[in-house]
C-alpha positions as CSV (number, residue, x, y, z in Angstrom):
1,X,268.1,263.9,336.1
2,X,264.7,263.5,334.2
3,X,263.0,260.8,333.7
4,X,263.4,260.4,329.2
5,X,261.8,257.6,327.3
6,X,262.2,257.2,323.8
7,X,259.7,255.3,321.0
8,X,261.7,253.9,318.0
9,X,261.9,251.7,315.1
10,X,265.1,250.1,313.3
11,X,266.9,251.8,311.0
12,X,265.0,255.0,311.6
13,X,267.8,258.3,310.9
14,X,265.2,260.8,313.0
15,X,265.6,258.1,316.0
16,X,269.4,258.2,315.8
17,X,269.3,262.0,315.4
18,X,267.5,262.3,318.4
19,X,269.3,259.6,320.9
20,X,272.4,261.4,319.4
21,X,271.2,264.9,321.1
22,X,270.3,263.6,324.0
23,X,273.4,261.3,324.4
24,X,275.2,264.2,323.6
25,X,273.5,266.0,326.6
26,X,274.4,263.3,328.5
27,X,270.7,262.4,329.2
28,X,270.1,258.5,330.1
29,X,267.4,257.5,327.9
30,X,265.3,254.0,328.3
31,X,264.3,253.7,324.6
32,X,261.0,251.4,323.4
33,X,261.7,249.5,319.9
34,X,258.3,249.2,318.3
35,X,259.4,248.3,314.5
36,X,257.8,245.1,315.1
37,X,254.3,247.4,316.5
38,X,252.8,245.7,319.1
39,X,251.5,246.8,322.7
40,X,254.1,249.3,322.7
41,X,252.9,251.0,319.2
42,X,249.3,251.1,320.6
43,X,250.9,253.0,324.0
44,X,253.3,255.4,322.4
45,X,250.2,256.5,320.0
46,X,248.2,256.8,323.0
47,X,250.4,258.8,325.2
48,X,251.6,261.0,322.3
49,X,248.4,261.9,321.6
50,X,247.8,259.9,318.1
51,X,250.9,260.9,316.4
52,X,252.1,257.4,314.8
53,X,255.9,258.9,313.3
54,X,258.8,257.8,315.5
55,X,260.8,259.1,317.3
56,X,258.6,259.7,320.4
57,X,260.2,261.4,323.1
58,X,258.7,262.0,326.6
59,X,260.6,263.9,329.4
60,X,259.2,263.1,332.8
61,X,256.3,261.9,331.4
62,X,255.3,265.0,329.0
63,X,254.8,264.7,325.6
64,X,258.0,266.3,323.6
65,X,256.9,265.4,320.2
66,X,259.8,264.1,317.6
67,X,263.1,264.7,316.7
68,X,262.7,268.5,315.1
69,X,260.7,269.1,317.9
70,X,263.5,268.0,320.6
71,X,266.2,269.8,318.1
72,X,263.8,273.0,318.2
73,X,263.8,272.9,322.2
74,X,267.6,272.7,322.7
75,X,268.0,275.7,320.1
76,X,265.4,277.6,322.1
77,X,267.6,276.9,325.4
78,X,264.7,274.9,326.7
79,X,266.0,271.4,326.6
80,X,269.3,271.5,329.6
81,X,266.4,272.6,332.2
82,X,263.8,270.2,331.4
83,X,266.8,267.3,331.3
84,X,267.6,268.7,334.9
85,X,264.5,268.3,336.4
């Protein structure tokens, strides 16, 4: 199973949406909580290429994007092989 890591903040409906798809998938998740910011705000902006909304979302260490994004993937059929991997 893929490696899936998960920036979010509390409170945040497009974080819940998201850990609820991949939950749903049955994909284990390790998820980062940066509503206070932080080190881990200044990484996830880094690694996600300066995007600053949460959710995050990184499958084996590539750049997914955000919720819509990881919703967009899994209507395109692309999401079950990359949680495979």
């Amino acid at each position: 199973m893929a490696k899936v890591e998960v920036y979010t903040k509390f409170l945040c409906p497009f974080c819940t949406r998201a850990k609820a798809l991949l939950t749903k998938k049955g994909a284990a998740f390790e998820e980062h909580d940066i509503t206070l910011g932080g080190a881990g705000r200044s990484e996830m902006i880094a690694r996600s290429g300066g995007r600053q909304t949460v959710p995050q979302i990184f499958i084996d260490g590539v750049h997914v994007g955000g919720s819509d994004d990881l919703a967009a993937l899994d209507r395109a059929g692309q999401l079950d092989p990359m949680l495979a991997a």
